[in-house]
C-alpha positions in Angstrom: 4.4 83.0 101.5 5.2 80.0 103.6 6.4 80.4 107.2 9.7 78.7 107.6 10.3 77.3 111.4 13.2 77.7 113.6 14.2 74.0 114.6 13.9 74.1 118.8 16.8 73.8 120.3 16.8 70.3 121.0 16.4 69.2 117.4 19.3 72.0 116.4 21.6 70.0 119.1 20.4 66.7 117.5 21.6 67.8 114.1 24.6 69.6 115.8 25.7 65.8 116.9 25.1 64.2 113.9 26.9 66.5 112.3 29.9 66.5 114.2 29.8 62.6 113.7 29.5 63.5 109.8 29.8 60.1 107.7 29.3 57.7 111.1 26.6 56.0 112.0 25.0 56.9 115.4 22.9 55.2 117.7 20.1 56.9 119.4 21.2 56.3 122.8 24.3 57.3 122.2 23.1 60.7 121.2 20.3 60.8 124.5 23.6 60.5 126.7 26.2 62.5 125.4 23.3 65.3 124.8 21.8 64.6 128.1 17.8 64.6 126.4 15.6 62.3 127.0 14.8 59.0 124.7 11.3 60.7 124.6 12.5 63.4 123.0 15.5 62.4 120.9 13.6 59.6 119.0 10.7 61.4 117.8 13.4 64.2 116.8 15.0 61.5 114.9 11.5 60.2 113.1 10.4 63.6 112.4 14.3 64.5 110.4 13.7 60.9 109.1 10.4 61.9 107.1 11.8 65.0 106.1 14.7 63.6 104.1 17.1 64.9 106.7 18.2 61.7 108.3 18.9 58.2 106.6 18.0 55.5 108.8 19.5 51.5 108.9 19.6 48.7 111.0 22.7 47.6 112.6 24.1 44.6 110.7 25.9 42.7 113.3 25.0 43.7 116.5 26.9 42.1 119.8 25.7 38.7 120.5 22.8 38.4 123.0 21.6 42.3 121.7 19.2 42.7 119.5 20.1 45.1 116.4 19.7 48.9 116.9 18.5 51.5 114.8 21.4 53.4 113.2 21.5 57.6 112.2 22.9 59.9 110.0 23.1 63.6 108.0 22.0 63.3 104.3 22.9 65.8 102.1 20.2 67.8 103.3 20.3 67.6 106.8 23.9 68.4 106.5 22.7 71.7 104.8 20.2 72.6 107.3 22.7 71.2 110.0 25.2 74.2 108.6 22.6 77.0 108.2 21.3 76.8 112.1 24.5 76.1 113.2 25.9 79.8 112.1 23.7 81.8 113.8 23.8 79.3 117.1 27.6 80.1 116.9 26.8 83.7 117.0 24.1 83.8 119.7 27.0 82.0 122.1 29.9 84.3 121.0 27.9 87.4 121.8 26.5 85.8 125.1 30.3 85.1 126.1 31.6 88.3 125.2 28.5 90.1 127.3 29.3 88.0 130.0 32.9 89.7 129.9 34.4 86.0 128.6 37.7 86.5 126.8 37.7 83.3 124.9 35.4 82.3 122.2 33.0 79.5 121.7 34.8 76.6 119.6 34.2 77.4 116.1 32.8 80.5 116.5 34.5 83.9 114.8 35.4 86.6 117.5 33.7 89.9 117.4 35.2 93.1 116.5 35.4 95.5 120.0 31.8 97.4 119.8 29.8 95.1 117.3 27.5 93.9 120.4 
């Protein structure tokens, strides 16, 4: 039986990002600074769901004047999917660290738990 792999948790907040973008196009530096990871590991995050089908790759068509063009991302189907599945139980992990840490509020999208279920 084949071992199936957690994705770290820099490649889940990769896929976290693209999928909060859903249908846009993101640049990679975009996704370095509003995750605060480095280029050197955002980029070959982004090769790696590239050759697995889970992110389609294009060139910026018209880029600014004086800029050369940049390398655009987004979810396909599949990384959409796989987006979904590690997002659920990230969701969990954060709403049961909250309510130990005696925080009344939830995380954003996450389901409250039931008095107990920790």
């Amino acid at each position: 039986m084949a071992r199936v792999r957690r994705p770290s948790p820099q490649t889940a907040a990769v896929l976290a990002a693209l999928a909060e973008a859903g249908s846009d196009w993101s640049h990679g530096y975009d996704l370095c600074r509003a995750l605060g990871l480095k280029a050197g590991t955002v980029y070959p995050i982004l090769i790696r769901l590239a050759e697995r089908g889970q992110v389609e790759t294009s060139w910026e068509a018209d880029p600014p004047r004086g800029r050369p063009a940049r390398h655009l991302y987004r979810l396909t189907a599949a990384g959409s999917e796989l987006a979904h599945t590690i997002a659920a139980p990230a969701r969990a992990v954060t709403v049961t660290a909250s309510a130990r840490a005696g925080d009344d509020a939830p995380a954003p999208g996450a389901a409250r738990l039931l008095p107990g279920a920790i």
